[in-house]
C-alpha positions in Angstrom: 149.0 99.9 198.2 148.7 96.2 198.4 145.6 94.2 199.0 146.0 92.3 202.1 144.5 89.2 203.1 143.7 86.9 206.1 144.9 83.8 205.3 145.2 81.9 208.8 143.7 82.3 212.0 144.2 80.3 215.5 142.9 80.4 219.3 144.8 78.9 222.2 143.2 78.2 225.1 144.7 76.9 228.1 143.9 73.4 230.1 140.4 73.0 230.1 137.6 74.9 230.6 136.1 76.1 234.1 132.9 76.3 234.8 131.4 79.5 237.3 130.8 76.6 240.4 134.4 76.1 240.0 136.6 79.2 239.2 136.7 80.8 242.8 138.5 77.5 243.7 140.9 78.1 241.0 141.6 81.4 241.9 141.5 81.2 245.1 139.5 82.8 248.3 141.0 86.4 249.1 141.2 86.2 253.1 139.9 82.9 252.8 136.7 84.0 252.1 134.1 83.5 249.5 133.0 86.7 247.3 129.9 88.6 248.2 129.8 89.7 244.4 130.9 87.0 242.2 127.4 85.0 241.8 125.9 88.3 240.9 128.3 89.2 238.5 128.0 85.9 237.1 124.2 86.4 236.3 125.4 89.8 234.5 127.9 88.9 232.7 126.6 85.6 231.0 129.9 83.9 230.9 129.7 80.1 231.8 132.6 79.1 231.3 136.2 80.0 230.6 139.9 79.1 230.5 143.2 79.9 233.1 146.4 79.0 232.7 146.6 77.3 236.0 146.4 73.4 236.7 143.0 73.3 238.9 145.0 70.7 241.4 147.9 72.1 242.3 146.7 75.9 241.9 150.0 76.8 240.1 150.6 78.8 236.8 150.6 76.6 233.4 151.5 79.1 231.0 153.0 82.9 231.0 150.7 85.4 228.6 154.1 84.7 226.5 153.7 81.8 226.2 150.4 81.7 225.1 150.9 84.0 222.6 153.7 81.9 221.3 151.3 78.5 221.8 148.8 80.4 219.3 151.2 81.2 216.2 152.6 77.7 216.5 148.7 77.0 216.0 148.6 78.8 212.5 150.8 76.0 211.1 153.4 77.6 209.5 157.0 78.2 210.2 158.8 81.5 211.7 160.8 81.6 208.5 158.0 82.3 206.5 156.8 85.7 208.2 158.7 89.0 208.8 157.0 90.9 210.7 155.5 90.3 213.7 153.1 92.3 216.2 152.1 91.8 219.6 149.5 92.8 221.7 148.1 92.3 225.4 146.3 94.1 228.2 148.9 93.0 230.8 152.0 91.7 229.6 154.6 89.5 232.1 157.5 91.9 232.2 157.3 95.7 232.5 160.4 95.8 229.9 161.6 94.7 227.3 158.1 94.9 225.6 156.3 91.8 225.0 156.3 91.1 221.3 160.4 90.3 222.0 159.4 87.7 224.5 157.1 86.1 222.3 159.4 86.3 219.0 162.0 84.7 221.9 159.7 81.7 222.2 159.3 81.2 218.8 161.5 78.0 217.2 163.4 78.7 214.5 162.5 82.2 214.3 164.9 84.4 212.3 165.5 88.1 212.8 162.2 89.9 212.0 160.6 93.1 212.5 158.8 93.0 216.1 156.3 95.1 217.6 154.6 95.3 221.0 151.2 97.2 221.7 150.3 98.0 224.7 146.4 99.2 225.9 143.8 97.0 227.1 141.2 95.4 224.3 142.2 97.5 221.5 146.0 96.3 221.8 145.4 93.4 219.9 143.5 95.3 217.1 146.4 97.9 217.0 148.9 94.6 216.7 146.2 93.8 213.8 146.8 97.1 212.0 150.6 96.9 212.6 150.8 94.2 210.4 147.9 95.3 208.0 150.1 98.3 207.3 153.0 96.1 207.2 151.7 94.4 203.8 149.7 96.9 202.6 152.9 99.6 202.4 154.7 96.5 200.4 157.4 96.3 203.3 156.5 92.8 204.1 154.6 90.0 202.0 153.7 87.9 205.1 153.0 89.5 209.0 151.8 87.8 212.2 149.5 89.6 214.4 148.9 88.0 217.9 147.2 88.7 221.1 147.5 87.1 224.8 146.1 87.5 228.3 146.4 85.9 230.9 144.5 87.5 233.3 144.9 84.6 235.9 148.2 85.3 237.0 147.5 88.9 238.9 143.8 87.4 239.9 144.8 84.8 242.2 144.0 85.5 245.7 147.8 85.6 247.0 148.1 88.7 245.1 145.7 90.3 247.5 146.8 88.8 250.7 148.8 92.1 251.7 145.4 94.5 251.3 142.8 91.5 252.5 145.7 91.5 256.1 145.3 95.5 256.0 141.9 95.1 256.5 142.2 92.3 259.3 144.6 94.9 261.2 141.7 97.6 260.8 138.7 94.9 262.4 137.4 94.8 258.9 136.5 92.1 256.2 139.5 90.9 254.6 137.8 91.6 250.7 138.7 93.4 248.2 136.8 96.4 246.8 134.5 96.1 244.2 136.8 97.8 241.4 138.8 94.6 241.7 136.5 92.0 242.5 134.5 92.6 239.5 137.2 92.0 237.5 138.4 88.4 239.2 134.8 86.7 237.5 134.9 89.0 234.2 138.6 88.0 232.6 139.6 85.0 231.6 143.2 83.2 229.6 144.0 82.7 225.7 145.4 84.1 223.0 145.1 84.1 219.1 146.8 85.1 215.8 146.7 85.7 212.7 148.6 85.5 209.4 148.1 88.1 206.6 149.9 88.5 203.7 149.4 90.1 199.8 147.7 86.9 198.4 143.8 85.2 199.2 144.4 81.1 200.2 144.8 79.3 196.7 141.7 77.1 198.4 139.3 77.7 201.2 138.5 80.7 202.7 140.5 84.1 203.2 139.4 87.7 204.5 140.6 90.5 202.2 140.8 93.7 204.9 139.0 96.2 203.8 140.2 99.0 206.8 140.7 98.8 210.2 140.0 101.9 212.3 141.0 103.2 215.9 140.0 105.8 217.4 140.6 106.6 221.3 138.1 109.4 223.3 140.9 109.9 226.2 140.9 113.7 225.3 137.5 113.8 226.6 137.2 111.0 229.2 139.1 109.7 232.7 140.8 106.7 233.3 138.2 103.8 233.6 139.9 100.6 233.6 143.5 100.5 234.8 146.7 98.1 236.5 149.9 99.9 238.5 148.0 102.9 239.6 144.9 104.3 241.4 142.3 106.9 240.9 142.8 109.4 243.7 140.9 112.8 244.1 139.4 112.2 240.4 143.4 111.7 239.7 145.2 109.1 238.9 148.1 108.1 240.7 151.0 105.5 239.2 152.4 103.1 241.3 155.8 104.9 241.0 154.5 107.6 243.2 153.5 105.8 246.1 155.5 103.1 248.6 156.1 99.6 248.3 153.7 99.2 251.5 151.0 101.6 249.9 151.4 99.6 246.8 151.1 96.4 248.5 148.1 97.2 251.1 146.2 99.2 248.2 146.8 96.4 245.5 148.1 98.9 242.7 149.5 96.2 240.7 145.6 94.5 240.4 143.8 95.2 237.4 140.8 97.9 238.5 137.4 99.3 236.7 135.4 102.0 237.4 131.8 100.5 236.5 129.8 103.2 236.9 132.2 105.2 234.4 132.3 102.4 231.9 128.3 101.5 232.3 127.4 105.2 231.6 129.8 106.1 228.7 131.1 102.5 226.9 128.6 102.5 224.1 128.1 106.4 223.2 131.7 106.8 223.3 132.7 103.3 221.4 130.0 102.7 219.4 127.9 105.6 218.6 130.8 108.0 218.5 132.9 105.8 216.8 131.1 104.2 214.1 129.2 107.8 213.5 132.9 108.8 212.0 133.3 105.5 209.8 130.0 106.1 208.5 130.7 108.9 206.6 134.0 108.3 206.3 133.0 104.7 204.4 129.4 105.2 203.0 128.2 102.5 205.4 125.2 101.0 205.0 124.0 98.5 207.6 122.1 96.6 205.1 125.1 95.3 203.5 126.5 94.0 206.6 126.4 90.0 206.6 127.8 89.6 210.2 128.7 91.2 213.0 131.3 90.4 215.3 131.3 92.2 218.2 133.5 92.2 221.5 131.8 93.0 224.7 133.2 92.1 227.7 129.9 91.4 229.6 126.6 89.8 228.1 124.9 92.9 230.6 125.9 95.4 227.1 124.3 92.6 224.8 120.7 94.6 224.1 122.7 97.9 225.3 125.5 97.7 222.3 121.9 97.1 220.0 120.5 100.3 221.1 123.7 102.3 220.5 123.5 100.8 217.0 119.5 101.8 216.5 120.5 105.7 218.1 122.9 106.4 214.7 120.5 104.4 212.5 122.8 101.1 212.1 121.0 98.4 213.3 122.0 95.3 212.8 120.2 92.6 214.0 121.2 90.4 215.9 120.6 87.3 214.4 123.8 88.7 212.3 125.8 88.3 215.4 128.7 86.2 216.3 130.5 85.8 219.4 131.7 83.2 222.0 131.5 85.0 225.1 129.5 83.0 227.0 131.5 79.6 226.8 135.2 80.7 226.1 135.4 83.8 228.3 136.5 87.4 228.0 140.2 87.3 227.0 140.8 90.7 226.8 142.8 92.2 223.2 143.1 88.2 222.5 139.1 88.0 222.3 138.6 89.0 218.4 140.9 86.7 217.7 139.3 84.2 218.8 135.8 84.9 217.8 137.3 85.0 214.6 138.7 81.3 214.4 135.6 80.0 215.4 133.7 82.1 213.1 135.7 81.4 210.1 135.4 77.4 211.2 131.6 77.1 212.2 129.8 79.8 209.1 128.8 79.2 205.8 130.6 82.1 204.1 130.2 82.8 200.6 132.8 85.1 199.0 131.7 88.9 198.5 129.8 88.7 202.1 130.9 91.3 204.4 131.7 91.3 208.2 132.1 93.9 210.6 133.8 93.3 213.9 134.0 95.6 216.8 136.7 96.4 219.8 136.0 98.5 222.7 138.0 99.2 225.5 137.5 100.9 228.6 140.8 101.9 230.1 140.4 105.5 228.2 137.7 104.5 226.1 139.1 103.3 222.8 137.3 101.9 220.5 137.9 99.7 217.2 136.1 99.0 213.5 137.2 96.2 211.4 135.6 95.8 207.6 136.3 92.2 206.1 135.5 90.5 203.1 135.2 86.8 202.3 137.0 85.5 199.4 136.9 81.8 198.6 138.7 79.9 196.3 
């Protein structure tokens, strides 16, 4: 097996940045009327800002979660022609078929033939797009593979898509809003994407990131559905959106991303941390000593402190003066979010080859989870 290398590393985000006073305008009032929830989310979550792909004037869509992706390997600077695989991931992509990593290998100029893969999950698809292409060097198949991830969340949060349930309600003498499952989502998610280039060599100057493993593991024999799109919980089961009408579809919102958050706030950190990174201790010889940074994904700064105490019940704290993220100012983008912790990471830290960084991936929809173990190499 090869050694394989991070060599390059980009974010895109979209237009610029919208701050929480602002963001309802963007996305618009469902039954043209404010949200009971979003300021209290807001104080949760910790985010402050973040980035759509929609022009704040006009209220219409600047870029497709394609295009995004394909903004964000035209980022790393080098041409199609000198990658051969490439690996897609995202939470929700545009198209039900073909599978999104053709779209985005579709956008790209110049490209050539290639090897193309699209993942599909929520958080953990871009990590799983990650190991696509890890495995792709490491085998010796390829000497140079693309990894990218893109959300954007914008396009199924705006208030038009909820106009058919918000009228339902007006029919039954009810507030036209949403339910909570939904709502909760509109102020959590956010637009961007990243990428990545690996191949079988460190950067001749600079910094690189030799991968040492990256590990999935998903808990869905064990849990329910928790966070979900084209579908509903039902009885404790959950229904697709094939199985119902058009007008059920419509008046339910099927099609809108959904989270059960008294599932995910009672079971996200035993099942993706504890359980998860109990297994790559033993499996690895950790030692949270030797940790030089942590970069972690949480989706809300409300599992900050919680994420720390599922690291001190399996005896691997790691402080947190080790941690790096960018929650707070560029959003929660979904599978695309490691990504771009990572650029800025890489671009802001004094990193001194041999140092080691962890970075973790949870996702909620069946309760998957993600370790990453990187070195820094400089030349």
């Amino acid at each position: 097996m090869q050694n394989v290398y991070i060599n390059k590393i980009s974010a895109f985000l979209p237009n610029k940045p919208v701050s929480n006073d602002e963001m309802e305008a963007v996305l618009g009032m469902v039954g043209e009327t404010p949200s009971r929830v979003r300021k209290m989310i807001l104080r949760s979550n910790g985010i402050v800002q973040r980035y759509y792909a929609i022009d704040p004037k006009t209220r219409q869509a600047t870029h497709t979660s394609t295009e995004l992706a394909a903004q964000a390997v035209k980022k790393l600077g080098i041409s199609a022609n000198e990658f051969s695989s490439l690996a897609v991931g995202t939470s929700y992509p545009d198209q039900i078929l073909p599978g999104q990593g053709v779209m985005v290998h579709g956008l790209l100029e110049n490209a050539p033939p290639m090897e193309v893969m699209s993942m599909s999950g929520v958080c953990a698809a871009g990590m799983a797009a990650m190991k696509h292409a890890f495995n792709a060097v490491r085998t010796g198949e390829h000497q140079t593979a693309v990894a990218v991830a893109s959300e954007c969340a914008s396009a199924i949060m705006r208030s038009e898509n909820f106009k058919a349930e918000a009228d339902s309600k007006l029919l039954e003498n009810a507030r036209p809003e949403i339910g909570f499952e939904k709502d909760f989502l509109r102020w959590m998610l956010s637009d961007g994407a990243g990428a990545v280039a690996l191949s079988n060599k460190p950067n001749a100057s600079g910094v690189s990131f030799k991968i040492e493993w990256i590990e999935l593991v998903s808990f869905a024999n064990e849990m329910p559905v928790c966070m979900y799109a084209g579908g509903d919980v039902k009885n404790g089961e959950f229904v697709s959106w094939k199985s119902v009408s058009q007008a059920q579809r419509d008046s339910e919102s099927f099609m809108a991303i959904k989270q059960d958050v008294k599932l995910l706030n009672e079971n996200i950190v035993r099942c993706t941390v504890e359980n998860a990174l109990k297994r790559l201790i033993a499996k690895y010889h950790l030692q949270a000593e030797k940790v030089d940074y942590f970069l972690p994904h949480y989706s809300s700064g409300f599992f900050r402190d919680r994420l720390l105490d599922g690291l001190r019940n399996i005896d691997f704290e790691i402080p947190q003066e080790k941690w790096f993220t960018n929650l707070t100012y560029c959003g929660n983008t979904g599978s695309a979010s490691i990504y771009i912790i990572l650029e800025e990471f890489v671009r802001t830290s004094p990193l001194k080859s041999g140092q080691k960084v962890l970075c973790y991936v949870p996702e909620s929809g069946r309760f998957s989870s993600c370790f990453m173990l990187l070195e820094v190499v400089t030349q």
